[in-house]
N, C-alpha and C positions, 0 to 999 in steps of 0.2 A: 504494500500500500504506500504511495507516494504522498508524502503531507507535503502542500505548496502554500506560501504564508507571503501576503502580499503586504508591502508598507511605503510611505513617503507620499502618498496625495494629503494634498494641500486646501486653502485657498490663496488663488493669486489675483491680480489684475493682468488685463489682457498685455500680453508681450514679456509677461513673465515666463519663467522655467521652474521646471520641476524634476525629478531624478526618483522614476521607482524602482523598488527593488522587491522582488520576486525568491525569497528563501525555499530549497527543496532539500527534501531527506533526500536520502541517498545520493545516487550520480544521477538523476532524475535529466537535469539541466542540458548535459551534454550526452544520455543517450536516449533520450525521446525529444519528440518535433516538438516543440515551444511555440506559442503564440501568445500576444497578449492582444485581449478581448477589451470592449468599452463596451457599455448600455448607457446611453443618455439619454434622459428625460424623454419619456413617448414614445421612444424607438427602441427597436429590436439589437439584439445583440448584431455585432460586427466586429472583422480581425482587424486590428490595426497594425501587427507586425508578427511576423514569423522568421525563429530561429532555426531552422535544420540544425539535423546530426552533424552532417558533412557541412558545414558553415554556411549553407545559401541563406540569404535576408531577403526578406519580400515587404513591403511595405502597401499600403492603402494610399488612393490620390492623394488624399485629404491629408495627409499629415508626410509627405516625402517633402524631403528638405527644411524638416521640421523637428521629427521626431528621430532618434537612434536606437535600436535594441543592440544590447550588447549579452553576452554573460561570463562568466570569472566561473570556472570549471575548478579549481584548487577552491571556490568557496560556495560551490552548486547553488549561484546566484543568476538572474537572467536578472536585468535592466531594462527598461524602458527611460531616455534621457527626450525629454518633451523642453523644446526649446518656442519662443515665440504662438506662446500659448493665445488662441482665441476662444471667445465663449461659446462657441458653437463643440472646445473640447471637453465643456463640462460634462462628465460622467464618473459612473462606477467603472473603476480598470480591473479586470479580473487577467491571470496567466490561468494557461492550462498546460497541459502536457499530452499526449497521445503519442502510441508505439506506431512506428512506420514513416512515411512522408505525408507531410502537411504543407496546408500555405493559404495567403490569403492574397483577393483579387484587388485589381485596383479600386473595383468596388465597393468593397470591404466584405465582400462572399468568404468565405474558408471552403477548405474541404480537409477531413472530412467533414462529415455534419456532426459527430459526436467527437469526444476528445474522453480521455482515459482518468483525466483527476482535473481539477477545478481549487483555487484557492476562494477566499473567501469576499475578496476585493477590497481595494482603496478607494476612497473618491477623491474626485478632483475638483474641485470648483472654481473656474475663469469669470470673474466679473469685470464689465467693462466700464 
């Protein structure tokens, strides 16, 4: 069983940054597909970045050249570094984990539809 423990949402003002961090038992981080997840206000879940095994990063329109996922494998930590925050990125940030290949579209689609463990999430709140 993989515990994923999410922290570091804030509130900010718009053009602020934020740094979250995603804690996983075991080697969770570097050997399952990483994503991390948003649900804001009204709307449906969506990926906003995906770490592969083998290092590929995917990112959502919405947030490339914005947002960084990183992860620190020596501290089975995946990151999300949210630079020039708007309030349209107000939401709940959840990671999850899932065994195999993952990724999310520019849409913010994922596949697959289901993921293996789920943290509990952060939020985030951008005021303008």
């Amino acid at each position: 069983q993989v515990r994923l423990v999410e922290s570091g949402g804030d509130s900010v003002q718009t053009g602020g940054s934020l740094r979250l961090s995603c804690v996983a038992s075991e080697d969770a981080v570097s050997n399952y597909c990483m994503t991390w997840f948003r649900q804001r206000p009204g709307k449906g879940r969506e990926g906003v970045a995906t770490f592969r095994v083998n290092g590929v990063i995917l990112y959502m329109d919405a947030v490339k050249g914005r947002f960084t996922i990183s992860r620190d494998d020596a501290k089975n930590t995946l990151f999300l570094q949210m630079n020039s925050l708007k309030p349209e990125d107000t939401a709940m940030y959840y990671c999850a984990a899932v065994r195999g290949v993952c990724g999310v579209l520019n849409s913010g689609e994922t596949w697959p539809k289901e993921y293996n463990y789920w943290g509990q999430g952060t939020q985030v709140s951008v005021s303008s």
